[in-house]
N, C-alpha and C positions, 0 to 999 in steps of 0.2 A: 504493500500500500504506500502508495504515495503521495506530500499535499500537492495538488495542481495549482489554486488559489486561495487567495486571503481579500476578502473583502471589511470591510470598515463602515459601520451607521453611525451615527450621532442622533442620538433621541434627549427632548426634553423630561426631566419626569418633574412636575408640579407637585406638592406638598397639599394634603388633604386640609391642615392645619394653617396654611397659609406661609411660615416661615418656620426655621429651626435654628436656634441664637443659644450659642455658648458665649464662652470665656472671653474678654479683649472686646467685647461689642460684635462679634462675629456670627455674620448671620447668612442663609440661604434660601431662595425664595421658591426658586426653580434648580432642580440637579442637573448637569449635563453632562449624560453620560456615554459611553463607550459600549458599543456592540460589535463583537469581532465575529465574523463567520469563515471555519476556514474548510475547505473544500477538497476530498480524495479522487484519484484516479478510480474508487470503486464506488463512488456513489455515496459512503458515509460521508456526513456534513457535521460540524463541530462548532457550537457556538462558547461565546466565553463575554464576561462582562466586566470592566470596571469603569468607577463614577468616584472619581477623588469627593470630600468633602471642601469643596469651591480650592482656590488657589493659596489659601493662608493658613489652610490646616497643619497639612503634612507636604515634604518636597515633591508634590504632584498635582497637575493642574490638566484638567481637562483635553484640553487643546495639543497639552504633550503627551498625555493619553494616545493618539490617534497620530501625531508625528512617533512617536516612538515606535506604533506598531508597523506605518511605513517603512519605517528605517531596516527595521528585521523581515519584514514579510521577503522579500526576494529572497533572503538567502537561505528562509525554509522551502521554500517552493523545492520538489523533489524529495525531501527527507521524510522518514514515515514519522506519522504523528502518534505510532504507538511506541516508540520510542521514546519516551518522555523525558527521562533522566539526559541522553544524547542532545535532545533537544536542546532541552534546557541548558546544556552547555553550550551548546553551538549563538543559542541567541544572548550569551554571557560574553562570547567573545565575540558579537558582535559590534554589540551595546552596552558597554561597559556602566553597572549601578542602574539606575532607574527600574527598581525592580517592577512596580504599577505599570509601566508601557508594557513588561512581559505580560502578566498577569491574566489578561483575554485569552491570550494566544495558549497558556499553560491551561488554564481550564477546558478551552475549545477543544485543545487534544485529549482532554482527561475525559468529555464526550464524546470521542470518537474512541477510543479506545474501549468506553463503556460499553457504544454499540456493540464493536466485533467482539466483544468477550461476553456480550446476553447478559448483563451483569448491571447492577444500579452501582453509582462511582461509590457509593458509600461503601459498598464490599470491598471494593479493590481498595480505599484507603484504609480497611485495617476489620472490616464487619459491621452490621447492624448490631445498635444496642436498644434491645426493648421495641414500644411503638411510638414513640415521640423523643421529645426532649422539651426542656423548658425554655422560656423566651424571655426577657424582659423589654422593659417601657421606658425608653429614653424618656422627660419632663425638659423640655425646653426652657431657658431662661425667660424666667420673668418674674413679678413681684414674690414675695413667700406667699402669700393668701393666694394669689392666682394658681402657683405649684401646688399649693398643698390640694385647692380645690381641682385640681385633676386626678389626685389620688381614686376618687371614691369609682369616676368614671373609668379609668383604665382596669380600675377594679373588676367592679362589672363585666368589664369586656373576658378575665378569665388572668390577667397579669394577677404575679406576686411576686416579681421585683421590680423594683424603680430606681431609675438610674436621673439624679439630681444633676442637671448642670451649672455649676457653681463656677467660682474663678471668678468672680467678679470682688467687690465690697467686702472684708471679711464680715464688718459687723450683719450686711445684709444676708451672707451666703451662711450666719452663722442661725440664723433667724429663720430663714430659708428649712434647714437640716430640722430645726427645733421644731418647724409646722408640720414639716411635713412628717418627721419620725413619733409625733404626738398620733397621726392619724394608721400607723401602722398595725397592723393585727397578727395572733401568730401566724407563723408560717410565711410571712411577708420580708424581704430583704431587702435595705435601703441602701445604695451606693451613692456615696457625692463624689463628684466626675468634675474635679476643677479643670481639666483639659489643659495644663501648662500655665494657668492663670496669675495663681500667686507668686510673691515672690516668698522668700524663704520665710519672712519675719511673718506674713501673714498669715503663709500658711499656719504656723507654731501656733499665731492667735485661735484660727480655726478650730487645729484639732486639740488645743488644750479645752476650747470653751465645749467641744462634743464630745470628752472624754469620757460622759457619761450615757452615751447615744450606742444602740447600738447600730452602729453605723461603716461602711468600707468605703475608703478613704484610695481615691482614683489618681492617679497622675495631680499631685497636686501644683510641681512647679514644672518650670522647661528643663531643665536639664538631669541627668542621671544622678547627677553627686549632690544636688541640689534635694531630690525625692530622697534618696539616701537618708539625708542630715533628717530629716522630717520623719522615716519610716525609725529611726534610733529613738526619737522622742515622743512615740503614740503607740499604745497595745492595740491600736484600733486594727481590725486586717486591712491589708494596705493591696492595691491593684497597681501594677505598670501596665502604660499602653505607650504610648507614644514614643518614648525613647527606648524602647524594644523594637532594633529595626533589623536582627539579625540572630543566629545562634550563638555567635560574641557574645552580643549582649545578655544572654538567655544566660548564660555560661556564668557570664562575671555575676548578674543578678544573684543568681545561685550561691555563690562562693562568699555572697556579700551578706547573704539572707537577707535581700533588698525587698521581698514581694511575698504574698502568700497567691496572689493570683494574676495571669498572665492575663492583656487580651491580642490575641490574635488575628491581624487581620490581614485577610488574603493577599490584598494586592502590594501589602505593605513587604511582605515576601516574595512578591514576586509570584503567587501564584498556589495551586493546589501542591502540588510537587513540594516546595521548601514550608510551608504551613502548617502539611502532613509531618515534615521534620520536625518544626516548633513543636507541633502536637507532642509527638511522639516523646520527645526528648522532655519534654513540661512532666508528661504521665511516670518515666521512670525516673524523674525527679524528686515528685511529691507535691506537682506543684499543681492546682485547679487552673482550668483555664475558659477565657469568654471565647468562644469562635463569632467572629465577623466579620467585616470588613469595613471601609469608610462609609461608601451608602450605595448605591443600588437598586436596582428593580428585579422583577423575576430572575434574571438571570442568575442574579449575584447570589439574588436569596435564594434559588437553588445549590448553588456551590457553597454554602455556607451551612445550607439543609443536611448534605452529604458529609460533609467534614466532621461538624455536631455530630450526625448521628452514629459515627463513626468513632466516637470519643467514649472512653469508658465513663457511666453516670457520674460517679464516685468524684472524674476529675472535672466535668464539665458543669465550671460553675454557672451559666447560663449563654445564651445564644441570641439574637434578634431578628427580627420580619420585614425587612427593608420596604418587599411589596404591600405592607398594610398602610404605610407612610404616605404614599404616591400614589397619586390620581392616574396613572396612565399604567395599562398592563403589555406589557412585551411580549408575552407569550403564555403559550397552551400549556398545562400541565403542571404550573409552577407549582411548590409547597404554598400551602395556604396555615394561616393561625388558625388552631381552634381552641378554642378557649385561652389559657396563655401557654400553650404547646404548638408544636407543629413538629412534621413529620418527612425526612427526605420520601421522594419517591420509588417504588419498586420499577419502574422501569428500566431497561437498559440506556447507559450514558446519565447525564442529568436529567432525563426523563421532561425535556421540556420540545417544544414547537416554537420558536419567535413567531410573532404576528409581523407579516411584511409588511401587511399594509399599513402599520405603526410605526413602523420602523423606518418605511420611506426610499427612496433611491439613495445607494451607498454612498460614502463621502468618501472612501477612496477604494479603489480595484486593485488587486495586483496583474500587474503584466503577464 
């Protein structure tokens, strides 16, 4: 089997809620995301997705999304796409770092490989565990009253974790945790997610003034050594996301007892391929981990469905539903939430269809 072509869509996905606003004043109104389709000499077709969160999150934007995958598409053309690991080295020396421009193209192949092997991707990254897995409920910045009153509703929908976006105002974001962990019930778990927000001092104000919350304590500054200083002076359990951009970092985290919990997010690796490693290497660690990725539609949240559900329960501290977010659906077949679970699919590959007619005429072809 061989790829013949790599095609490229660009689709808007709009926000049901209107915007999503963390830390810094940062906010997104509309996702613009990346839909990679790559195409074999047998007829299997491999899709893959990624959708930076806007240009100020993480070192990935959109737009080089979609230049990155041009840059590599020629020089997969010919190579078999069930080759995954080859692959993945080949577009390493292509494109040296930018691991999110890989990322479509790693998935796309882990759907084609799924097809020819009759198999849903979640088997081939390690098995099915159980019939679902758990989800949580990102809470968008905004007043404490406002956050706290979306608790009752996400409730309802079937969530029991909530994920606080804080990094703003200590006093505010400390006010914020106090509302919102007032309305908490058992069985419910509260994460505040300052997304790099504070700086050092602040954060200390935070998690001293919630020392008495049960509460997990997310990426609270930019830097490694920065979250460090802070995870030394809080029993609170502590989450790295963002300056986890590698097995490095997994590594030293470890040796530093920097985290009690990882998150993982696909494109942030580069793809299913090095994610399955993060997994992998978190689980014989000790370490729980979030599977996701920045943000997404169908696509993503199928690759994210597969990985999750491929995760032993024990390690997999929660996962997320990109497509309940977004008004617009990519494709057939996607995992959908049910109540605050959801479920990879049994079909062979990602188990998905894109909708064309959604998706629109390609934004770039390969020769």
């Amino acid at each position: 089997m061989k790829i013949t072509r790599v095609l490229v869509y660009q689709v808007d996905l709009p926000l049901h809620e209107g915007s999503y606003k963390w830390s810094g004043g940062k906010s997104v109104e509309v996702f613009d995301s990346t839909v990679v389709r790559v195409e074999t000499d047998e007829g299997v077709v491999g899709h893959g997705e990624v959708c930076p969160l806007g240009p100020a999150y993480l070192p990935a934007y959109a737009a080089g999304a979609r230049e990155g995958v041009t840059a590599i598409a020629p020089h997969i053309i010919g190579q078999d796409p069930t080759d995954i690991m080859p692959l993945n080295r080949l577009m390493e020396s292509v494109l040296k770092g930018h691991p999110y421009a890989k990322s479509a193209i790693d998935i796309a192949c882990w759907d084609i490989l799924g097809q020819v092997a009759g198999q849903p991707v979640c088997k081939l990254l390690g098995g099915r565990y159980g019939d679902d897995f758990p989800l949580y409920r990102a809470i968008s910045q905004e007043s404490p009253e406002a956050m706290a009153g979306k608790v009752a509703g996400y409730r309802e929908e079937g969530y029991r974790k909530f994920q606080l976006k804080v990094g703003a105002d200590p006093e505010t974001d400390i006010e914020r945790i106090h509302a919102v962990a007032a309305l908490m019930q058992k069985g419910d778990v509260l994460i505040a997610d300052a997304n790099t927000g504070w700086l050092k001092h602040q954060a200390m104000r935070v998690v001293g003034a919630v020392r008495d919350v049960d509460v997990y304590i997310e990426q609270p500054c930019l830097t490694y050594e920065e979250c460090l200083s802070i995870r030394r002076h809080t029993d609170r359990p502590f989450v790295l996301d963002e300056c986890i951009d590698g097995i490095a970092m997994l590594n030293r985290g470890h040796a530093d007892q920097a985290m009690d919990v990882v998150n993982i997010k696909i494109s942030k690796f580069g793809g299913l391929t090095y994610a399955k490693l993060a997994r992998d290497l978190c689980v014989s660690l000790g370490i729980a981990v979030t599977i996701e990725d920045s943000w997404g539609g169908d696509i993503t949240t199928a690759a994210i469905a597969h990985l999750a559900h491929s995760t032993p329960p024990e390690f997999l501290f929660t996962s997320t539903d990109f497509n309940s977010y977004v008004t617009v659906s990519t494709a057939e077949g996607a995992p959908q939430r049910d109540g605050g679970n959801m479920a990879a699919s049994r079909e062979p590959g990602l188990g998905i269809q894109p909708r064309m007619n959604v998706l629109g005429d390609p934004h770039w072809v390969s020769e």
